[in-house]
Structure formats: C-alpha cells, structure tokens
N, C-alpha and C positions, 0 to 999 in steps of 0.2 A: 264255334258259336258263342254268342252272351248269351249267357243267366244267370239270371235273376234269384240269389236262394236269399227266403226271409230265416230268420230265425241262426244265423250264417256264425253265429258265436257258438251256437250248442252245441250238446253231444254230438247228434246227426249232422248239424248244419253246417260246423269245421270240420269236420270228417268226410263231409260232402264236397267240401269249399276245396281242403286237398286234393280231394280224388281227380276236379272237376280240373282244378291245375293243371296236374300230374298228366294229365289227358290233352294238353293244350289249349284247355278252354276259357274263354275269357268272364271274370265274374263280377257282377254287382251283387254286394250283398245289405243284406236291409241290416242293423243292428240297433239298439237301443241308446248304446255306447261308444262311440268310435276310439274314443281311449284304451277299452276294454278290447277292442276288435283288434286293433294296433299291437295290445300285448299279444294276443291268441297269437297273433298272424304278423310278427316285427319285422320280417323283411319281404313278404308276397307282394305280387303285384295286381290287387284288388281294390276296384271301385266301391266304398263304403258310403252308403247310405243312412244320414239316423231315418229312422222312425217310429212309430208304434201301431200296431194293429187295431187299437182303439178310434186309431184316426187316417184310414187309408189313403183319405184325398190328401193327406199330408204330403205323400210320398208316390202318390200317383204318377204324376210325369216321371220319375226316373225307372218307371218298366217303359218306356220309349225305348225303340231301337234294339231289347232283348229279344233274343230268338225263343226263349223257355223260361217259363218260372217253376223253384222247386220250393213248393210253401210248404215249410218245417215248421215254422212259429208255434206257438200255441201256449195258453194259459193250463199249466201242467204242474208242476212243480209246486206252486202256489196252493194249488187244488190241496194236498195234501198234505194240509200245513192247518191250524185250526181257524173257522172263520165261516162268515155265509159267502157261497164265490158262485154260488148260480147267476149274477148278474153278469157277473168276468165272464163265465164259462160262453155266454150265449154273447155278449159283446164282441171277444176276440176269437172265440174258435168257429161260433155258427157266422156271427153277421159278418163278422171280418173277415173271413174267407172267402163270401160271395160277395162283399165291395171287392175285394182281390181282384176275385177270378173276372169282375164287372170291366176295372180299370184296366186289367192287365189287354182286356180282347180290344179295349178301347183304343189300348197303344201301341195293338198291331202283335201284340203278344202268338205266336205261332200254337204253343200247348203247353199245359198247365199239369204238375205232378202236384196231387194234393197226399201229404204224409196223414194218416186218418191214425189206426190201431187195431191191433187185432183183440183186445179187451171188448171189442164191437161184436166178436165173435165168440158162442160156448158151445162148448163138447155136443158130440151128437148124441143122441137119443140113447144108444147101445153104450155111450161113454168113451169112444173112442176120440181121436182127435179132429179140432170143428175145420172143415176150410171155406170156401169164400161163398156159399152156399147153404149157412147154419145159420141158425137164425140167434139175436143174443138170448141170456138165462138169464137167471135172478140178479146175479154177480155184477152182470154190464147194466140190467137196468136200475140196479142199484146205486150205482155209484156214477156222479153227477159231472164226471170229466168224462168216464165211456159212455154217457147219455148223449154230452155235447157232441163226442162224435159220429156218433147216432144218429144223431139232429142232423150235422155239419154236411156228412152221408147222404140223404134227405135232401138236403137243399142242395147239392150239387147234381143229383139226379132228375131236379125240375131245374136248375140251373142249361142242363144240358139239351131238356126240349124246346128250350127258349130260346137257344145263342148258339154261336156257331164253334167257341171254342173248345178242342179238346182236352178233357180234365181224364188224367188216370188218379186212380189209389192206390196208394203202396200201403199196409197193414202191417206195421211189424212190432215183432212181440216186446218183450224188456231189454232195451238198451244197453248193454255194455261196451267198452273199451277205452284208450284213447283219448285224450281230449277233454274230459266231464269236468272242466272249470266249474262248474256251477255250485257244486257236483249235485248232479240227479240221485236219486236212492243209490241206485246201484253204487253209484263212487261213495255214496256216502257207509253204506254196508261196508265197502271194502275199506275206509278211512276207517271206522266203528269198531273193525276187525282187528287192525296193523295194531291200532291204539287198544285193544284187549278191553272193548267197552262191548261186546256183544257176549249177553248172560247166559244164552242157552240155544238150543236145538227148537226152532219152531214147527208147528205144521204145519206142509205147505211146501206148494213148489208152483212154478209155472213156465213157459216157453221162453226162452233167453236167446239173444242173438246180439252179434257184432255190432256195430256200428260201421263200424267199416264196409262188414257182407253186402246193410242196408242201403248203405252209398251207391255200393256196385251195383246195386237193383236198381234204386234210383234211376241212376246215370245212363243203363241198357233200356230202361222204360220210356225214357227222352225220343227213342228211335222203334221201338217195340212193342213197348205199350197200346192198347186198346183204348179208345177213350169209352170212359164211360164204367171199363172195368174195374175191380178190385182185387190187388192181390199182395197175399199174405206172405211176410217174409218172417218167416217166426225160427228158423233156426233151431235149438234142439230142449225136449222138456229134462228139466232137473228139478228136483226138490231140494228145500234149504241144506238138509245133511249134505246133501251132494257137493252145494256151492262149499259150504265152509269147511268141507274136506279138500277141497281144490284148492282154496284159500290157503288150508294149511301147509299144502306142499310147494307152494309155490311160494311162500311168504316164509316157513319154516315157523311161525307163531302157531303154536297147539290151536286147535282147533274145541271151544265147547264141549261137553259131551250132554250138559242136563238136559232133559229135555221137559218141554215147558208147553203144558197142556194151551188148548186152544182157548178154551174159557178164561183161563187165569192171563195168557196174552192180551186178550183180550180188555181184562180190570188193568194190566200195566198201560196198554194203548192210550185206555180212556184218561189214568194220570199224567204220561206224559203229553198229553193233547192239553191238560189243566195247566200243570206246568209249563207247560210253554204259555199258552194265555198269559198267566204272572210273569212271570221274567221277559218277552218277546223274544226268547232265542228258539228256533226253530224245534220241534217236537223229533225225539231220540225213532219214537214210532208212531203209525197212528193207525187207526179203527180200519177205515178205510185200507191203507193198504195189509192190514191181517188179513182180511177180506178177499181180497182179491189172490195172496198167497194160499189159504184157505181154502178158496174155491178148487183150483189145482187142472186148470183147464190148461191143453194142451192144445195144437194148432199145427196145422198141415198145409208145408209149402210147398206141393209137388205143380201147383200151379204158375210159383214164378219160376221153379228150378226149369222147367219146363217153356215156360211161352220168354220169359226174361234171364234165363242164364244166370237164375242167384245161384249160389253156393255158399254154406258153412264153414270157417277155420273149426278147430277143436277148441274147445269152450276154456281150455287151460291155458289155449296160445292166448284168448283174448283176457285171462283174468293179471295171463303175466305181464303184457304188454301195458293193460291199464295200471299197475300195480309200480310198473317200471318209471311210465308216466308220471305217477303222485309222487315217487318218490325225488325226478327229477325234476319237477318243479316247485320240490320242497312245501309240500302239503304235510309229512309229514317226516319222521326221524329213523323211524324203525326199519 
C-alpha cells in the first residue's frame, strides 16, 4: 500500500516511517523540511512532501493515489514551551485535521488513522486505570494541548456523520524511544539526565510507552481498526523515581536521590518558564507538564492488546535503545 504519514520526521512518525518500510510499504511523508527528513532517513526510499498543517490545501493533491493516511502531526512540543498557543492549538490540531481528513476523502483516500492522546483520558472514579470509555478530569481539561485534542476528537466524530471516510484513533500515552531528533520531553529528560542537569526526585509518574509498540498499533489499525473507534496504546505506568532508576542502570550515571516537593517544583516551573521568556532557549521545565506528572493518571490498553494486537517491550529495553540512539548520533558525550 501507499501512505501517507504527516508528521513523518517525529518521534512516532519516523518510527512509523520504518516500520511501514520494513513491512514493504510504500510511503509519502508530509514534512516541514526535506533536508531535515533526508538526514532522519539518508538512504530510504520515500516520497517527501513539504508542508504545513497551517495550510492543508498546500499540500492537498499529493494524498492522490494514497491507500491510507497516518496523521501524526500536531502542535505539541511548542505547547510546552512559554507563550499564548490557543490559536496554534485549534489551527493545526482541531481545523487542520479536519481540512486533512476533508482533502484526504477528496483524493480517494481509502482510511484515515488519526494519532489523538490518551491525556484525553483520567483515572476512573475508584482511581483505577481510565480506558477508552472514561471521561477526561481536571488535568486534560486543564491543559490546552489535551483540550485540543478533545476538541480534535469532537470534530472527527461529526466529521464521521457527514462523509464517508474511515477515521480510527490511536491514544497513546508518553512517547519514548528511538528516533526523538527533536527531542520531545522524554529525549530531553534523558539528555537532562546523561548531562547530570536533573536536580531531584519529582512527584509524579504517568503511562509511558514505545514508539515503536505505537507504530505497531498504528500499522495493525490500517486493517483492523474500527472507524469511528478509539483506542488507547498506553503501555505501562511508572513514576519519575522509577524512570531515573532505569536511567541509572542503564546509563550507569547515579541517579538523584533529593526529592523535591510539588509546590517548590512548582516555583522552579514558573522561573524556568521566565527564564526562558529572556534568553529564548527553551524552558529546563514547565507548569504545565508538573501537572500533568502530578496528576499521576494511568491508562488501560486491554483494548487494542485485544481488538489491534499492541504489545509492550520492557520499559528498560526502550530507555536503552533511545539512550544508544543520542549517543550515536552524537547528542551527547557521556
């Protein structure tokens, strides 16, 4: 088959881009950069698309002749970074998904995987773990990238009373592995770490999963999938002690031990958010994602293990893998 993945540089979306290979399948990917897509990817044999989600009709004719599109994209990273991004948030994750999913059925597009979050989803009632059937908590409607997809959610639901194409959701929880050129938190945690810049033991944990696993979900969802449905690939919960105990065995750099109240994280959040404002170099931590480690919601994939054949590595195979990764692509020394 062709497909079509946006977002085809990221965490997920090069970890998708391989798998999709690896599988024999042929791929147009949307990027930003094709320079940047050429380093990811120096010798594949993939159709690269620029575009941007800001502007779909940009880039509309080349979903022509795609069997599938796998929209990764999304205004993420950015979010959590200091700044007003409600405008971004509802630009590229709400409208620009449904110009997507609009153009894609236009140009004969067969079914559409939309990547949503399970940040959409909080703990049940008893406090156990939420799955595709839990309604979000203070946490998601808090915070204005898991609202977007909330929203995003929403509109692909009246999207689907409307038109004829098939849209599934994949929910999956915090990223890691492989590939995080970018690097998203998680790569950046682990760079933070190598380099002995992480002060203490925070409160806080929440559901971590592969990138890789997610792929695989993905990929089985192409053929599997329910339209219409949602399902959560969230992999297994840990709290931070946990991660930068894995960290430290795997990396051999001592791991923290202070631990560092939630309030007081909290006043550091708020400075490095100021600090960053003045100098423009991205924020060490922010408000926002205390919050959301904080909250400490867990997530239950017995859904796609079930109807999509996900499955979990152990959370150590992915932290050495991604860790293997920085170091060979000379991110960092240690």
């Amino acid at each position: 088959m062709l497909v079509f993945v946006t977002g085809a540089t990221g965490l997920l979306g090069s970890n998708l881009v391989q798998a999709l290979l690896d599988q024999g399948h042929q791929v147009r990917g949307l990027v930003r950069s094709k320079e940047k897509a050429q380093r990811v990817f120096p010798n594949a044999k993939i159709d690269f698309v620029s575009g941007d989600m800001k502007n779909v009709a940009g880039f509309a004719a080349s979903l022509a002749g795609c069997d599938v599109l796998l929209h990764t994209a999304a205004y993420f990273r950015e979010y959590y970074q200091p700044g007003d991004h409600k405008a971004s948030l509802e630009k590229i994750n709400v409208q620009g998904t449904v110009d997507l999913l609009i153009a894609a059925e236009k140009q004969g597009v067969k079914k559409a995987i939309h990547i949503s979050s399970s940040g959409v989803i909080g703990n049940k009632p008893d406090g156990s773990a939420g799955d595709e059937n839990t309604l979000p908590d203070d946490h998601a409607t808090s915070n204005l990238y898991f609202v977007s997809k909330i929203d995003t959610e929403l509109a692909i639901q009246r999207f689907l009373k409307e038109r004829k194409l098939p849209v599934v959701m994949i929910l999956p929880s915090w990223m890691w592995g492989p590939g995080d050129s970018a690097p998203t938190a998680a790569g950046k945690l682990v760079l933070d770490f190598l380099n002995r810049k992480i002060p203490g033991v925070l409160d806080g944990g929440c559901s971590m999963v592969d990138a890789r696993d997610v792929a695989h979900a993905t990929i089985n969802a192409m053929d599997r999938g329910k339209s219409g449905e949602r399902y959560i690939v969230g992999g297994q919960y840990f709290d931070l002690a946990q991660v930068l105990a894995t960290l430290a065995r795997v990396t051999g750099v001592p791991a923290p031990t202070r631990k560092i109240p939630y309030g007081l994280s909290l006043a550091v959040g708020a400075a490095s958010q100021t600090w960053a404002r003045i100098t423009g170099n991205p924020a060490l931590i922010t408000i926002a994602g205390l919050r959301i480690m904080h909250a400490k919601v867990a997530v239950d994939s017995a859904k796609a293990m079930r109807e999509l054949g996900a499955s979990f590595r152990p959370f150590e195979d992915t932290v050495r893998d991604e860790v293997e990764w920085f170091r060979a692509q000379g991110y960092t020394k240690t």
